[in-house]
C-alpha positions in Angstrom: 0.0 0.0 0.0 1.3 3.6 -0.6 -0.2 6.7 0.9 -0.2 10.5 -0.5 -1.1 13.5 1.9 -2.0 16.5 -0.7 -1.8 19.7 1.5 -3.0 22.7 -0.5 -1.6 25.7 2.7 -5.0 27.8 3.2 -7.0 26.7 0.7 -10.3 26.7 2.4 -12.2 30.7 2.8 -15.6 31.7 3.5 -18.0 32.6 0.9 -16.7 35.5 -1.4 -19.1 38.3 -2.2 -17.1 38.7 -5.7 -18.2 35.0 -6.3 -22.2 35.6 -5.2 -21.3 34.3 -1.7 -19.6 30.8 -3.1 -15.9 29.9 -2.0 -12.7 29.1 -4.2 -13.0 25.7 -3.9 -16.9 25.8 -5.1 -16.2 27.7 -8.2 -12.8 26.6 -9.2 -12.7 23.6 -12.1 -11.4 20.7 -10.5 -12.7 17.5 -11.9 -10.2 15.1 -10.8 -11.0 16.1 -7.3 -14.5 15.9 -7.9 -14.1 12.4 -9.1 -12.3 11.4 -5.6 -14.5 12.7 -3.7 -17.5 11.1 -5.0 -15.7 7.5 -4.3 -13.8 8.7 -1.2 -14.7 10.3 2.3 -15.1 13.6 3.2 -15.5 15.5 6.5 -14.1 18.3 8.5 -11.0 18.7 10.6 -9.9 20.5 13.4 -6.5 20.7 12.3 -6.1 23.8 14.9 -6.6 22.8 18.5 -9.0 24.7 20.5 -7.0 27.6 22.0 -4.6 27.5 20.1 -3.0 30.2 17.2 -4.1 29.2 13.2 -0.5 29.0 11.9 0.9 26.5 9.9 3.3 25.3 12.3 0.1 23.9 14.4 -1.9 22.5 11.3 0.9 20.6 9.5 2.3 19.2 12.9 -1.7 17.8 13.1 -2.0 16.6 9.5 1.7 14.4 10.4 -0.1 12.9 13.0 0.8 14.8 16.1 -1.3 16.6 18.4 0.0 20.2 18.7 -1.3 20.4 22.2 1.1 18.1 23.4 4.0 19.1 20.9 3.9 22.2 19.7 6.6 24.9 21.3 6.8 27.6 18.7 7.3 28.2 14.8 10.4 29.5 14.5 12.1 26.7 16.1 10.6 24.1 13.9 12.4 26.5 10.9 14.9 26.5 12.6 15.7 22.9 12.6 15.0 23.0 8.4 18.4 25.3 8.6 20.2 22.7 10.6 20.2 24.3 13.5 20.1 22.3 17.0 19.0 24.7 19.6 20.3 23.8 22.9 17.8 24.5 25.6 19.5 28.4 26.6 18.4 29.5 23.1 15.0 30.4 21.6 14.4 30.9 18.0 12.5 34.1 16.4 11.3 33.6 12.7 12.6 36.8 11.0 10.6 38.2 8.0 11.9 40.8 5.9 8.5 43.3 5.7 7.5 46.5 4.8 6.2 48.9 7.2 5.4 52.3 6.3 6.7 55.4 8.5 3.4 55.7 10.1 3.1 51.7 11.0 0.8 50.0 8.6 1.8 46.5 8.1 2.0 47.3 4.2 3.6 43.5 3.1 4.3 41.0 5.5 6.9 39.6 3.0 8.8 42.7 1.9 7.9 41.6 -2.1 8.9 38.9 -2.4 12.7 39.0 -2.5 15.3 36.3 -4.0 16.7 34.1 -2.2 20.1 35.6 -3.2 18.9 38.9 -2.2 17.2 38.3 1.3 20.2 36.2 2.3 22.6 39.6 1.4 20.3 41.1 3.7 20.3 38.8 6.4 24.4 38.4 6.6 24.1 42.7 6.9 22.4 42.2 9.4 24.0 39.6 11.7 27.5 42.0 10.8 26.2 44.9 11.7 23.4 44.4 14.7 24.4 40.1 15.5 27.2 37.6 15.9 29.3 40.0 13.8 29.3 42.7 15.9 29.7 40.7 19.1 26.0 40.3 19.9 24.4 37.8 21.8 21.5 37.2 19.0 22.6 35.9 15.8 20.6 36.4 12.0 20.7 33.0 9.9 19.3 33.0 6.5 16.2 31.0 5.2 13.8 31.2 2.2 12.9 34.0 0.2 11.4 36.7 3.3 11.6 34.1 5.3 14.4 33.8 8.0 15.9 33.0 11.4 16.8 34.9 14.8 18.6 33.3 17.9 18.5 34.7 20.9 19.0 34.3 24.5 16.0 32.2 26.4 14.8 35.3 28.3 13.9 36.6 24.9 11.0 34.3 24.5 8.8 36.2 27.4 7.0 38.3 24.7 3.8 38.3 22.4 4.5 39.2 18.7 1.8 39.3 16.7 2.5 37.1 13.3 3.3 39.5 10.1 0.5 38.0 8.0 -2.2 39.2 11.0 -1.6 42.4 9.9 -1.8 43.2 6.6 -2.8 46.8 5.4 -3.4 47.3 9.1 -1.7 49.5 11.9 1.3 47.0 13.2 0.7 45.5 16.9 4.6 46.2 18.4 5.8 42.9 20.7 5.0 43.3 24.5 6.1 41.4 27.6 9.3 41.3 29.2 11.5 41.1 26.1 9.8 43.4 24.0 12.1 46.4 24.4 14.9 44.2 23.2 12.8 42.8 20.2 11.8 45.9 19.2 15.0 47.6 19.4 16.3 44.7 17.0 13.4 45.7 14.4 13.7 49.3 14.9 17.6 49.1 14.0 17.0 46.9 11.2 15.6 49.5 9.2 18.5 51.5 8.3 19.8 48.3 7.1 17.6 46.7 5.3 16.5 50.1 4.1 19.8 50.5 2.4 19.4 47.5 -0.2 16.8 49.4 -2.1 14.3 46.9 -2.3 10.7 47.0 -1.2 11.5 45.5 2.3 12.7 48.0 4.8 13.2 46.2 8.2 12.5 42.6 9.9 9.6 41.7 11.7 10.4 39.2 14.8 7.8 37.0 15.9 6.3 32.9 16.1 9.5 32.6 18.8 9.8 28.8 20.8 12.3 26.3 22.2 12.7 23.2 19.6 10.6 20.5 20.1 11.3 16.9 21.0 9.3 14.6 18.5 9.0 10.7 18.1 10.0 9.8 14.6 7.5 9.5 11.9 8.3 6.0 11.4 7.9 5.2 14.9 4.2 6.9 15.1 2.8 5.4 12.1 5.3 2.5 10.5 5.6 4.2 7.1 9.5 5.5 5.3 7.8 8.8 4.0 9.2 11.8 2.2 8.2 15.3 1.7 7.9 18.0 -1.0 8.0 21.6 0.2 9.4 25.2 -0.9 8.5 26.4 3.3 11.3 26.2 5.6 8.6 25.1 8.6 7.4 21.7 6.8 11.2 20.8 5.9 11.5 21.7 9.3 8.6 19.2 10.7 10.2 16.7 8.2 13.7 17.4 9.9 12.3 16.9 13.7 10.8 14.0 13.0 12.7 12.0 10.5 10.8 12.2 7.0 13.3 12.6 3.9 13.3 16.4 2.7 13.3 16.1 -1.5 14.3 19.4 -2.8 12.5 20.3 -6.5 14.6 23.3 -8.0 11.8 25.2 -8.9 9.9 25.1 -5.7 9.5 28.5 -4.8 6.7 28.8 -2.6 4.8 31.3 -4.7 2.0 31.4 -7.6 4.9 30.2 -9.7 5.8 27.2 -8.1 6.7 23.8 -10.1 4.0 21.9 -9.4 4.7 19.0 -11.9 8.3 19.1 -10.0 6.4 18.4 -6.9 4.3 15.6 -8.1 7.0 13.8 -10.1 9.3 14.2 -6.7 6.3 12.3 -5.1 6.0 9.7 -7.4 9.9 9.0 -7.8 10.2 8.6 -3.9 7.1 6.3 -4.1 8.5 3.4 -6.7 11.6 3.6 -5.2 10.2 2.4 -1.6 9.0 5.0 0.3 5.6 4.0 1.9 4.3 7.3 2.0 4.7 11.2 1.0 3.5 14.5 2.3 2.7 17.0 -1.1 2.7 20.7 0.2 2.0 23.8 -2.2 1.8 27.3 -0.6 0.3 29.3 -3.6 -3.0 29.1 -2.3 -1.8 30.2 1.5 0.0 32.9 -0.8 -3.3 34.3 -2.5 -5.4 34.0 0.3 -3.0 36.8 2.4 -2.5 39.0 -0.9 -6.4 38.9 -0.8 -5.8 37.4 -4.6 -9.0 35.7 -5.7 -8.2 35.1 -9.2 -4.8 33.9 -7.9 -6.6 31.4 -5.5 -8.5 29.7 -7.9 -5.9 29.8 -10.9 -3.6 27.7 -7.9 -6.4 25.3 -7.2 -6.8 24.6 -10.7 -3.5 24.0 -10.8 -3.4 21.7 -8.2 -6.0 19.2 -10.0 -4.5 20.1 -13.5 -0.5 19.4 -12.6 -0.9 17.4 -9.8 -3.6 15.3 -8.7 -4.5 13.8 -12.1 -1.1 12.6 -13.5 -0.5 11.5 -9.5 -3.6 9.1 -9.8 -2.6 7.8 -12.7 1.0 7.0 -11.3 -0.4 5.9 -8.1 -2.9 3.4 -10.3 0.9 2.0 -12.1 2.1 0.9 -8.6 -1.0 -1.1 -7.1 -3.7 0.1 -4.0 -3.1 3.3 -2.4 -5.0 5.7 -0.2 -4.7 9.4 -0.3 -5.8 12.2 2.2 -6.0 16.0 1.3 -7.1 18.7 3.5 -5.2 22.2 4.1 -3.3 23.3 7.7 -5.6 26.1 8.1 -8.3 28.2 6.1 -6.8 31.6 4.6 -9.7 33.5 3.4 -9.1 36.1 0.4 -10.9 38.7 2.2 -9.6 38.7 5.6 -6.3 38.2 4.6 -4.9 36.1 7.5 -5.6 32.4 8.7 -8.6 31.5 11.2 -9.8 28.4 13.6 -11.9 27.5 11.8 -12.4 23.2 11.0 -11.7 22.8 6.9 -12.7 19.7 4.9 -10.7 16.6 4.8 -10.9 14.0 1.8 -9.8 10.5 2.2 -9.8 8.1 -1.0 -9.1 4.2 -1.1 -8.5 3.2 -4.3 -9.3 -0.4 -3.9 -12.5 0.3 -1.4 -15.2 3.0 -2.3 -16.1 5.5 0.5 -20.0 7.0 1.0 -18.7 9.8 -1.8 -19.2 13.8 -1.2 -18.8 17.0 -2.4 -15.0 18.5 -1.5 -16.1 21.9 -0.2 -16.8 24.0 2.3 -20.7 24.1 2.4 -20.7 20.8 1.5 -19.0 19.7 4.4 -20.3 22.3 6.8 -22.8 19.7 8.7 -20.3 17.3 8.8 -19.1 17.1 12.9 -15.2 18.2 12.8 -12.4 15.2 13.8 -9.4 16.0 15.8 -6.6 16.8 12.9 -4.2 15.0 14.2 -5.9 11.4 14.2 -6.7 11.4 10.3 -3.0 10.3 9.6 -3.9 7.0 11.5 -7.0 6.5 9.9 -5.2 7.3 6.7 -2.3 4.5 7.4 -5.0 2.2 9.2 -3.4 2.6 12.8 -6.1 3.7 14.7 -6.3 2.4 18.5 
């Protein structure tokens, strides 16, 4: 048997009034998902834990298969652990986005437009020589991804609240509080002459999603399956990191509109026929659209998902003999709030040897449905439930 988890980041909204009250996923043409759906199972999820902040960290820790109540520490130390860095336990890790914030504190892009890789990582080395390790301080600035990045610092810097970037957008920015927020914000407000300086549309970092790294069993251990995982986010390569799942890097990956999907679905496939027993599919485009407030963007990346991946992946799965597939997203992101929420999103499981009840894969449709725990669909997926 071979399993697939399809995670489309923040693909579930609310109803849209530019769609006459329907959601993405009602109005976007997706037949092969259609098709699954009406032989497989679908429900909701409650891949965020009462209580507890809708971030991707905490819904892709539940769709693995752990419960973020009992694991989750922070964000930026699951990142952290994608860059290879072992925190021991006097450190805390910050994730460090390069944003833009206008002069009179509007949060105007949580991820500073997008920079290169080649670009931010410039950045980030300015910035450890000039305000970290380089000029003797006790925080240090390790580059990531894109806008998204890495602060260490000294375990009395994790008594703060930081509100995440994405929370904000196109509204007045919510500075840290707590104990450590003088010495947080002092580390954004200097950034700015800095980052400033490279004359692109990010002009300081924002500090925030800070945590000691967790200690995880191994994936193989939890559910008996080899897996792999395709991502362009440093927190799932992270997650794959902490808990033992092979990392495959696809070049053109990036995280945005533009990502390879075909890359990512091929990278699936390979890992599959060469003996993995599962592997974990994540695409951020929709996430991506639903925080630019980018409708047309959303549904273009749905499309894309069932176009150039889920209907060649069938097909491959079909080559290799019965497998079982579950999709579902970390976390809604609807396009016209901008930011993630709580609330449940709808799961899909397929068999492709037993037919399920069949459904419709959306959010109405699933709307009666009573939510599951997140974190228990990877055993029912990989038939290990107790």
């Amino acid at each position: 048997m071979k399993y697939v988890v399809c995670v489309p980041d923040g693909c579930a909204d609310l109803p849209v009034r530019a769609l006459d009250g329907r959601t993405p996923l009602e109005v976007a043409s997706m037949p092969t998902l259609a098709r699954l759906a009406a032989r497989g199972e679908v429900g909701r999820a409650d891949v965020i834990p009462p209580g507890m902040p809708p971030g991707s960290d905490v819904g892709n820790m539940s769709i693995l298969g752990y419960d973020p109540a009992r694991f989750h520490t922070g964000r930026a130390a699951i990142e952290a652990a994608a860059l290879g860095l072992r925190l021991p336990p006097d450190r805390v890790a910050y994730r460090c986005n390069l944003s833009t914030v206008s002069h009179d504190g509007t949060m105007l892009d949580f991820a500073g437009g997008h920079p290169s890789t080649d670009e931010a990582v410039e950045i980030i080395r300015a910035l450890d020589a000039e305000l970290g390790a380089g000029a003797g301080a006790e925080i240090e600035f390790h580059p990531g991804f894109q806008y998204r990045h890495i602060l260490l610092a000294p375990a009395s810097w994790a008594e703060t609240e930081c509100a995440p970037p994405h929370d904000l957008s196109d509204k007045p920015v919510v500075w840290p509080t707590g104990p450590a927020a003088p010495q947080v914000r002092a580390v954004m407000d200097a950034s700015r002459d800095i980052v400033g300086s490279f004359g692109l549309m990010a002009n300081q970092v924002w500090l925030w999603g800070q945590g000691f790294q967790p200690q995880m069993p191994s994936f193989a251990e939890n559910t008996g399956c080899e897996a792999g995982l395709v991502t362009a986010v440093d927190l799932i390569r992270g997650l794959g990191v902490l808990t033992g799942i092979d990392v495959v890097e696809v070049p053109g990956a990036t995280g945005w509109y533009d990502t390879d999907y075909e890359g990512k679905r091929d990278a699936a496939l390979h890992a599959l026929e060469a003996g993995a027993d599962l592997f974990l599919i994540h695409v951020e485009a929709t996430d991506e659209a639903g925080h630019a407030g980018n409708l047309e963007e959303k549904v273009r990346a749905l499309e894309s998902w069932d176009r150039r991946i889920l209907t060649d992946l069938v097909d491959g799965l079909d080559s290799m003999g019965p497998w079982r597939m579950l999709l579902l997203p970390d976390h809604p992101t609807p396009v016209e709030l901008k930011t993630h929420t709580t609330d449940s999103v709808p799961y899909l499981l397929v068999d492709s040897a037993t037919d399920g009840p069949g459904g419709i894969y959306t959010e109405p449709a699933t709307a009666s449905c009573t939510a599951l725990p997140g974190h228990q669909l990877m055993a029912r997926l990989v038939d290990r439930q107790t």
